[in-house]
Backbone as numpy.savetxt, mean C-alpha at the origin, in Angstrom:
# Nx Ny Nz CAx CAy CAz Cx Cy Cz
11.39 -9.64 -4.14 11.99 -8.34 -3.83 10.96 -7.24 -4.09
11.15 -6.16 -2.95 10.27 -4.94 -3.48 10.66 -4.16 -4.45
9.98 -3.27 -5.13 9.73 -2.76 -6.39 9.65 -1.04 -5.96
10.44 -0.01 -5.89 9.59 0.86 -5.69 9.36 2.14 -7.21
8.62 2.83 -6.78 7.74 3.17 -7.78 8.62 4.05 -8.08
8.17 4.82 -9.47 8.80 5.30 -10.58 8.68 6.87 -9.93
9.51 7.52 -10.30 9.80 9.08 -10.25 8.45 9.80 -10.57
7.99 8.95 -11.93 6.67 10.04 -12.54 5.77 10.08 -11.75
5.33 8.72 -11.46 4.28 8.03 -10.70 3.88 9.13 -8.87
5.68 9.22 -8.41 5.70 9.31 -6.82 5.18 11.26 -7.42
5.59 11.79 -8.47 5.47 13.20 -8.52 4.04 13.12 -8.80
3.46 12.08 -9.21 2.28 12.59 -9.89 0.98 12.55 -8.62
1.39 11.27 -7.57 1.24 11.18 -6.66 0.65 12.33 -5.70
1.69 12.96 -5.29 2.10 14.22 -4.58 1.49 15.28 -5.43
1.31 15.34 -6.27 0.55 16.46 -7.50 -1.09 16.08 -6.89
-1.31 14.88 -7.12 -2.95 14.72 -6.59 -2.97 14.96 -5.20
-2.25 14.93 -4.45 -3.03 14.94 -3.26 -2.68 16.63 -2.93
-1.48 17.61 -3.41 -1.76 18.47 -3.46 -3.11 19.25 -4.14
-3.61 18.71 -5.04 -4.75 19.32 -5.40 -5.94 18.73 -5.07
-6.05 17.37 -4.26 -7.25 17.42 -3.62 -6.76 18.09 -1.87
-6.13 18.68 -1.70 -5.88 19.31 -0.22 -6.92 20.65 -0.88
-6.34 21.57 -2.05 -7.00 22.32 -2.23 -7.91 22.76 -3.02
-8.48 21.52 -3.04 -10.09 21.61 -3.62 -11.06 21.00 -2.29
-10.66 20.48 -1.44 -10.82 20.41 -0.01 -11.22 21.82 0.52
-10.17 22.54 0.88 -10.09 23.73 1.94 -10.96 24.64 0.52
-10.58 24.90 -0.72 -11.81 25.72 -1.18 -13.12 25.64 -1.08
-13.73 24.26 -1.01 -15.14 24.11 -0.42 -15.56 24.52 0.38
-14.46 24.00 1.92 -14.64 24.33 2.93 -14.65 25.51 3.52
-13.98 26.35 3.02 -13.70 28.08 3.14 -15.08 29.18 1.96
-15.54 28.37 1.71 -16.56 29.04 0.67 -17.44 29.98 1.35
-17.90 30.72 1.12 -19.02 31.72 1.99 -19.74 32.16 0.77
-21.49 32.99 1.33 -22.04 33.10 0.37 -21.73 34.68 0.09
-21.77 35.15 -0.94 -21.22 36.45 -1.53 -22.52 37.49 -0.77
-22.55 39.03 -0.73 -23.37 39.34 -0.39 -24.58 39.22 -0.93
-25.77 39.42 -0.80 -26.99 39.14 -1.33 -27.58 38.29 -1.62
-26.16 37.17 -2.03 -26.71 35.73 -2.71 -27.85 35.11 -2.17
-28.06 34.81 -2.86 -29.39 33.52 -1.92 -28.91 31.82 -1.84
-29.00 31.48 -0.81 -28.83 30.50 -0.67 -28.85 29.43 -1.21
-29.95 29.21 -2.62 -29.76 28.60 -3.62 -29.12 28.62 -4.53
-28.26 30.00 -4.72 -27.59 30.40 -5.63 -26.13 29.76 -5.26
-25.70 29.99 -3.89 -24.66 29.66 -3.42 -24.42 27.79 -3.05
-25.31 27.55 -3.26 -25.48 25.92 -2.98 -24.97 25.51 -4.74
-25.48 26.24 -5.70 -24.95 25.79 -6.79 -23.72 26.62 -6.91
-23.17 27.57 -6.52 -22.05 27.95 -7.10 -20.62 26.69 -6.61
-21.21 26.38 -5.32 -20.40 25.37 -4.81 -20.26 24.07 -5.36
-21.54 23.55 -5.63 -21.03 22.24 -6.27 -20.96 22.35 -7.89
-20.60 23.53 -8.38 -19.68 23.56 -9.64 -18.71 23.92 -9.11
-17.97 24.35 -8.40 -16.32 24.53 -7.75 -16.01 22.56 -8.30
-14.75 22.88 -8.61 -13.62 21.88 -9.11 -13.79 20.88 -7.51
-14.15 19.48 -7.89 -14.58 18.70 -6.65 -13.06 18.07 -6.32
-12.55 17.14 -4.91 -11.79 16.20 -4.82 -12.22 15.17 -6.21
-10.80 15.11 -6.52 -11.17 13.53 -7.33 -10.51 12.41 -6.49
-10.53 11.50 -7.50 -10.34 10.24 -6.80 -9.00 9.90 -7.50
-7.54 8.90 -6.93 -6.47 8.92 -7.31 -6.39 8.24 -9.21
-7.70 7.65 -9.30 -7.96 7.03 -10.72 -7.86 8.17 -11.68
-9.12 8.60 -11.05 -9.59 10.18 -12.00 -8.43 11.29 -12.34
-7.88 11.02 -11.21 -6.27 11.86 -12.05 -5.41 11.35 -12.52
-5.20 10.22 -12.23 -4.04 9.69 -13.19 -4.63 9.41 -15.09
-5.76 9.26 -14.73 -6.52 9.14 -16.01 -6.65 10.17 -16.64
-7.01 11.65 -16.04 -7.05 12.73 -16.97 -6.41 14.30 -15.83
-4.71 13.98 -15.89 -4.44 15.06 -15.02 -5.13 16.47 -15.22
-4.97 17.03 -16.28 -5.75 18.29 -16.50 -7.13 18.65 -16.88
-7.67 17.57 -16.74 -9.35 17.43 -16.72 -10.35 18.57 -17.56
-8.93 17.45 -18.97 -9.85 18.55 -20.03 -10.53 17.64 -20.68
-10.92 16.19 -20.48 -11.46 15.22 -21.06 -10.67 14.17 -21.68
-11.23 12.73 -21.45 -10.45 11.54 -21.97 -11.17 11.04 -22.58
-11.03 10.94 -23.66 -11.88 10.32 -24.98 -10.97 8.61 -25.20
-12.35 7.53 -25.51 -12.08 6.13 -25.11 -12.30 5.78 -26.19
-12.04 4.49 -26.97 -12.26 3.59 -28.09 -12.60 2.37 -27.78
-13.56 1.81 -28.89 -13.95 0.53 -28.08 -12.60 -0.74 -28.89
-11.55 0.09 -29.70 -10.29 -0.77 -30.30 -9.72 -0.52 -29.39
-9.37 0.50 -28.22 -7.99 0.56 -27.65 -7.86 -0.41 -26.49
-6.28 -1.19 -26.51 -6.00 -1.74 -25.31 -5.25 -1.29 -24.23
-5.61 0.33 -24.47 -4.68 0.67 -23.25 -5.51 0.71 -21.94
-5.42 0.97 -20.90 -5.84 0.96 -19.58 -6.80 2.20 -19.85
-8.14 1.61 -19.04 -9.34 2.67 -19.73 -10.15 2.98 -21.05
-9.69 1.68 -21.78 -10.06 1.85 -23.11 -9.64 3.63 -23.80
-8.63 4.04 -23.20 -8.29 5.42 -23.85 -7.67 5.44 -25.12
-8.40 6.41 -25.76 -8.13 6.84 -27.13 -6.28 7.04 -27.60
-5.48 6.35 -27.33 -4.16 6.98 -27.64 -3.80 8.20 -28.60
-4.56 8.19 -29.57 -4.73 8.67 -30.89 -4.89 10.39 -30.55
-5.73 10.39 -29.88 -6.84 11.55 -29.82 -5.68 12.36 -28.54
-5.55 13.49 -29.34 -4.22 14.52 -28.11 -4.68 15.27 -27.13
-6.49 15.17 -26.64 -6.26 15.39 -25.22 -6.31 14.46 -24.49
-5.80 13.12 -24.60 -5.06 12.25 -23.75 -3.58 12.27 -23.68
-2.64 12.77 -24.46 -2.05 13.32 -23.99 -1.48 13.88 -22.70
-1.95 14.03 -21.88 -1.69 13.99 -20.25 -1.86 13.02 -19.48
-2.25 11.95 -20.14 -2.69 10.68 -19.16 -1.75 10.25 -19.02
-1.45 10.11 -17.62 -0.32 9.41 -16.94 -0.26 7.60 -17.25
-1.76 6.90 -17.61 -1.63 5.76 -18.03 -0.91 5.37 -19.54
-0.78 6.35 -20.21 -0.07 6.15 -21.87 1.10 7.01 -21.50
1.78 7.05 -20.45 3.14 7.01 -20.43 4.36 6.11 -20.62
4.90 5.83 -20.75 5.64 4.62 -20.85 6.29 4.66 -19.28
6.78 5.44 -18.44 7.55 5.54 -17.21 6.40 5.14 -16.35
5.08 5.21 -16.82 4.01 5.34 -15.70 4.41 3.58 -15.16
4.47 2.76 -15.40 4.68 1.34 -14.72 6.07 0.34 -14.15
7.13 1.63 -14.55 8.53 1.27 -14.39 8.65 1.33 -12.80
9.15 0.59 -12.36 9.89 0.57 -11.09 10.69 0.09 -10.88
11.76 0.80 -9.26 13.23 0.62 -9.40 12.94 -0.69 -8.65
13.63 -2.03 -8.95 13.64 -3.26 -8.33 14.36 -2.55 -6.67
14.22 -3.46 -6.08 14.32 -3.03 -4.41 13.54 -1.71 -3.77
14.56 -1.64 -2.60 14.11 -0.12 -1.71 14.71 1.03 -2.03
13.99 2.18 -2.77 14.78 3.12 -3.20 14.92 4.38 -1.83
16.03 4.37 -1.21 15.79 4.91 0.10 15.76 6.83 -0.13
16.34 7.21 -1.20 16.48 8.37 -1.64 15.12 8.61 -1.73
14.16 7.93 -2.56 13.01 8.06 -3.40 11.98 7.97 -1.94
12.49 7.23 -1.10 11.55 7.45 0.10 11.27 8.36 0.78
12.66 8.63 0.97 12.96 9.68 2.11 12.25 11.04 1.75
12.23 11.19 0.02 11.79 12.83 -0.75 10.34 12.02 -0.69
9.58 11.09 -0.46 7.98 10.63 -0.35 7.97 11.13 1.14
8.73 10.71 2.40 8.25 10.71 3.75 8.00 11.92 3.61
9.48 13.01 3.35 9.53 14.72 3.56 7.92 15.36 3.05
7.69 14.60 1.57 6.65 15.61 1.59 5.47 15.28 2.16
5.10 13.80 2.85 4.08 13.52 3.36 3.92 13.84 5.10
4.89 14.77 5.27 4.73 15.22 6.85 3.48 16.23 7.17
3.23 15.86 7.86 1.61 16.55 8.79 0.52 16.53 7.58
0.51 15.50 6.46 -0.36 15.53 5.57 -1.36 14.10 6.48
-0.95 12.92 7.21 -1.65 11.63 7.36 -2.10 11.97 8.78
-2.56 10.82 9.21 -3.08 11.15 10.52 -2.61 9.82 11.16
-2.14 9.65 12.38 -1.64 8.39 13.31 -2.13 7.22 13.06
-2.72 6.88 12.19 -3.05 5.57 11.84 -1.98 4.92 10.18
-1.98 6.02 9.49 -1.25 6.03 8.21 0.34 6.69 8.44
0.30 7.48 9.00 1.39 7.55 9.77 2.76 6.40 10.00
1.77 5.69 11.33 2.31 4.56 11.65 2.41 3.07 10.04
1.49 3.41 9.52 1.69 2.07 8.18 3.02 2.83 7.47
2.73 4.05 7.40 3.96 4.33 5.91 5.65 4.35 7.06
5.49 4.35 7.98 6.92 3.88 8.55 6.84 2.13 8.62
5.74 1.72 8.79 6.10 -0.04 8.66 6.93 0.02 7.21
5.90 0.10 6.32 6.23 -0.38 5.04 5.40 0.94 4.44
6.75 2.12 4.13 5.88 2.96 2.92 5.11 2.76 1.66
4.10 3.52 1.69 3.24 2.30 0.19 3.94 3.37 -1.13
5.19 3.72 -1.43 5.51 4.01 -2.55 6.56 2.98 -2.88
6.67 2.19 -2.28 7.02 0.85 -2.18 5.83 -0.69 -2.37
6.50 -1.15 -3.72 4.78 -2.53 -3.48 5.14 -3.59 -3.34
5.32 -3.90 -2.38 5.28 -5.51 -1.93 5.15 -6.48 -3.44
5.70 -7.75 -3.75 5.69 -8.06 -4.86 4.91 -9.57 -4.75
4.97 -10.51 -3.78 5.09 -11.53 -3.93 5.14 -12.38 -2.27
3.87 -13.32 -2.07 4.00 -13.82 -0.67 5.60 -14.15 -0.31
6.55 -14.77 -1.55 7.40 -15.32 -1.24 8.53 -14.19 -0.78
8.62 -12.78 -0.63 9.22 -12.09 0.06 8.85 -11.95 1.69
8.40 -12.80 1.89 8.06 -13.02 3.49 8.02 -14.75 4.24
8.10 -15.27 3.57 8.69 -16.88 3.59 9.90 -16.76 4.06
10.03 -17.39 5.67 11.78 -17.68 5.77 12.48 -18.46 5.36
13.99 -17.88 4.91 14.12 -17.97 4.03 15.10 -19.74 3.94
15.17 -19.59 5.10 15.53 -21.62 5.29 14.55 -22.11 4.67
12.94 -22.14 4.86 11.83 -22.68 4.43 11.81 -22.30 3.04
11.83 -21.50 2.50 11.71 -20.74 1.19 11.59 -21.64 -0.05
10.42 -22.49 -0.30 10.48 -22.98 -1.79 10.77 -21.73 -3.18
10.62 -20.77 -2.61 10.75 -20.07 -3.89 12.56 -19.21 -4.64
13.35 -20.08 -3.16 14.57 -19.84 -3.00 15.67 -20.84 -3.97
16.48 -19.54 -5.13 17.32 -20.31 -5.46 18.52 -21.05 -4.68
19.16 -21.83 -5.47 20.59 -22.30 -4.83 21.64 -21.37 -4.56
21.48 -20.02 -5.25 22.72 -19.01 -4.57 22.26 -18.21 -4.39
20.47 -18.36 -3.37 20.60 -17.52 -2.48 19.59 -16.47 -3.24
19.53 -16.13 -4.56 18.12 -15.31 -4.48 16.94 -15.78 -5.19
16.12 -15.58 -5.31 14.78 -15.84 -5.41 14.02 -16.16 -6.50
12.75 -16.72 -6.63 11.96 -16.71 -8.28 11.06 -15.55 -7.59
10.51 -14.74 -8.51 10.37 -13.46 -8.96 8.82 -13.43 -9.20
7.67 -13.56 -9.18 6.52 -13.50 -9.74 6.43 -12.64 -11.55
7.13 -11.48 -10.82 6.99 -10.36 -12.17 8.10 -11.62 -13.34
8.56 -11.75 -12.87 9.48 -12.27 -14.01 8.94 -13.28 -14.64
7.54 -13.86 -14.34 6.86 -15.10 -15.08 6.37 -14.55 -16.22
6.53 -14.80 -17.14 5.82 -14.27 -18.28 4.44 -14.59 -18.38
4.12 -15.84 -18.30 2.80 -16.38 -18.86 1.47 -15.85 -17.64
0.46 -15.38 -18.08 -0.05 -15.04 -16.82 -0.47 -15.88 -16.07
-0.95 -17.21 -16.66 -1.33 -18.56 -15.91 -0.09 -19.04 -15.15
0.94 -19.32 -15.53 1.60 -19.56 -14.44 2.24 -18.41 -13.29
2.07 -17.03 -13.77 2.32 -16.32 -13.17 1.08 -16.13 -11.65
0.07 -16.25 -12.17 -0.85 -16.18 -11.20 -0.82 -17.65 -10.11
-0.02 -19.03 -10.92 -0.54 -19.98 -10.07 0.94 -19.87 -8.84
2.03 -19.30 -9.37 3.13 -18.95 -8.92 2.90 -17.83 -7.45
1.57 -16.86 -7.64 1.26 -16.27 -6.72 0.49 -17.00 -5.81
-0.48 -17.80 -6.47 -1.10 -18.32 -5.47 -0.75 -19.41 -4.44
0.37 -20.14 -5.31 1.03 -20.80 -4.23 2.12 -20.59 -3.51
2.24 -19.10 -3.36 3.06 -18.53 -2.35 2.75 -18.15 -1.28
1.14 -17.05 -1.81 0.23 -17.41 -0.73 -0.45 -18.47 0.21
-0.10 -19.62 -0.29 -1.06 -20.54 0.54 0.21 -21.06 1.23
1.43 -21.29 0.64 2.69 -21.59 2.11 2.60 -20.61 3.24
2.40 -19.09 2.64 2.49 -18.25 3.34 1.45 -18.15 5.38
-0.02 -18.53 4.16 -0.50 -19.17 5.27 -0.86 -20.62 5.78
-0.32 -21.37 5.26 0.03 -22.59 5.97 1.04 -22.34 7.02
3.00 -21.53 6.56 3.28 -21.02 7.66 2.51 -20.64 8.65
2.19 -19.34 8.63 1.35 -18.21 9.68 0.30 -19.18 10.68
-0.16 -20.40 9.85 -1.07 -20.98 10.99 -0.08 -22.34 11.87
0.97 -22.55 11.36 1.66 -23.66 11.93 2.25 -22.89 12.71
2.63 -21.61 12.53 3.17 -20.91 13.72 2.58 -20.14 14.80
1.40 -20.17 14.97 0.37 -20.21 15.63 -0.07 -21.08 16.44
-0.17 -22.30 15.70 -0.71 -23.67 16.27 0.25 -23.55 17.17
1.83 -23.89 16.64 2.91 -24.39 17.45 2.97 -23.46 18.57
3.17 -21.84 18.78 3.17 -20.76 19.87 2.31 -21.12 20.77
0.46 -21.76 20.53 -0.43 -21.80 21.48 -0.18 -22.97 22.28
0.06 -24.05 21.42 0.41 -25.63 21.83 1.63 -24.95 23.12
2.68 -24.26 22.66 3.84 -23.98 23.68 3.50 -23.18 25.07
2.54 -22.20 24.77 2.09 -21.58 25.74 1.66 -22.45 26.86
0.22 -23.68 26.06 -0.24 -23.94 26.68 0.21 -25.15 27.95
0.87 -25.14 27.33 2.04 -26.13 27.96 2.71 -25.46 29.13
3.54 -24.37 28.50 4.31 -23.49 29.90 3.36 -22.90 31.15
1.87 -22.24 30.52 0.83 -21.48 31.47 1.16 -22.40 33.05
0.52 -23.99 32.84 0.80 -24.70 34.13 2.43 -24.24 34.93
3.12 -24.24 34.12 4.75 -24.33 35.47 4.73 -22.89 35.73
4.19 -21.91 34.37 4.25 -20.47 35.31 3.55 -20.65 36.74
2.24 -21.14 36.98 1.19 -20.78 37.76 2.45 -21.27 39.14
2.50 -22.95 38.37 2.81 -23.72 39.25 4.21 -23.74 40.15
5.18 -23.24 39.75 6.66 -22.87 39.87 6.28 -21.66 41.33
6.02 -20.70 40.93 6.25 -19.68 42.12 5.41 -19.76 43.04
4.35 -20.98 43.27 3.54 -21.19 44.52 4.59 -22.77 45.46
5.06 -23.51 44.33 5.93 -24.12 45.44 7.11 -23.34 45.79
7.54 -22.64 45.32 8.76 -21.97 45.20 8.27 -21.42 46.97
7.35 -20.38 47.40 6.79 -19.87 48.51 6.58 -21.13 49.46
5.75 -22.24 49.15 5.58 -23.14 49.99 6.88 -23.57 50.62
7.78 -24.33 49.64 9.67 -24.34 50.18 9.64 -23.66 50.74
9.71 -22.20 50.77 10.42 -20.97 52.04 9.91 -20.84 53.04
8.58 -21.68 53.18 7.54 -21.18 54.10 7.99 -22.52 55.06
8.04 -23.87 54.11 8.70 -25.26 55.15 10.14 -24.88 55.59
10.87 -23.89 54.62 12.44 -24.31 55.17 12.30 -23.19 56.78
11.55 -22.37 56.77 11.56 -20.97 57.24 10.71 -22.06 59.45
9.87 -23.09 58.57 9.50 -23.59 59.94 10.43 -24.39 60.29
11.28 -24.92 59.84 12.35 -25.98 60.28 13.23 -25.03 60.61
């Protein structure tokens, strides 16, 4: 089953890409002041506040510095201790919660604010499958007659729900490999069928004409 993402996560989301839109258009709109010299203005620009990257903010939203330990096990080796981490979205506790299934509410307030932000290529993916939604597991795409990963009443083994990571990982991997063992048996089998039908297409509507052409001389 899909998983979709947490409230903090989808706001914090939408928080970064609002502020790399406008650390974007401030670059881009920059001009040199009067007099400046051109070297002057080449550095005033690349000290302007740059795009970051979706890591770099979730790691230090207010980019007042993230101080690391070589004891800590949190994500990033970040200092928990030390309070300007404090904003790190990774030492949240909500930061990794997600609602099991499709949260269609939670989508619909992701699509609204992502209008005229993508371009026709992303566009078209976030109506396949929006990515504030994460796919969990090959075995959510296994049909579900075939479905080794299918209980007896009907729902499923879970990847997240494996505790151990060794079997959790071997649990993924052999979902993936039915997955594509399917995908190529259904392949094989479609071409094998084609190749089979191609002849009676060709062959069907040239006797079909020949008949009309003998019944048409008799």
């Amino acid at each position: 089953m899909a998983q979709t993402m947490s409230e903090l996560k989808l706001n914090a989301y939408r928080d970064w890409q609002n502020e790399s839109d406008a650390r974007k258009k401030a670059l881009k709109e920059a001009e040199p002041l009067p007099g400046e010299p051109i070297e002057a203005f080449e550095e005033r620009v690349a000290s302007m506040p740059q795009p970051r990257t979706w890591f770099e903010f979730a790691r230090d939203p207010l980019e007042d510095g993230a101080p690391t330990s070589p004891d800590s096990s949190e994500p990033g080796m970040l200092d928990p201790r030390d309070p300007l981490n404090t904003d790190s979205l990774f030492l949240e506790q909500a930061w990794a919660k997600k609602t099991p299934g499709t949260d269609m509410d939670k989508v619909y307030f992701y699509k609204q604010s992502q209008k005229g932000r993508q371009n026709l290529s992303e566009k078209i993916s976030e109506f396949i499958y929006p990515s504030i939604v994460h796919k969990t597991a090959a075995a959510d795409y296994v049909p579900a007659l075939w479905n080794p990963f299918q209980k007896k009443d009907g729902s499923r083994y879970e990847g997240h729900h494996v505790e151990n990571f060794a079997l959790r990982s071997g649990f993924h991997m052999a979902g993936a490999l039915w997955n594509l063992l399917m995908g190529i048996a259904v392949v094989a089998g479609g071409s094998y069928a084609l190749k089979k039908a191609i002849p009676n297409l060709l062959v069907t509507p040239i006797e079909t004409v020949d008949e009309a052409i003998d019944e048409i001389k008799d």
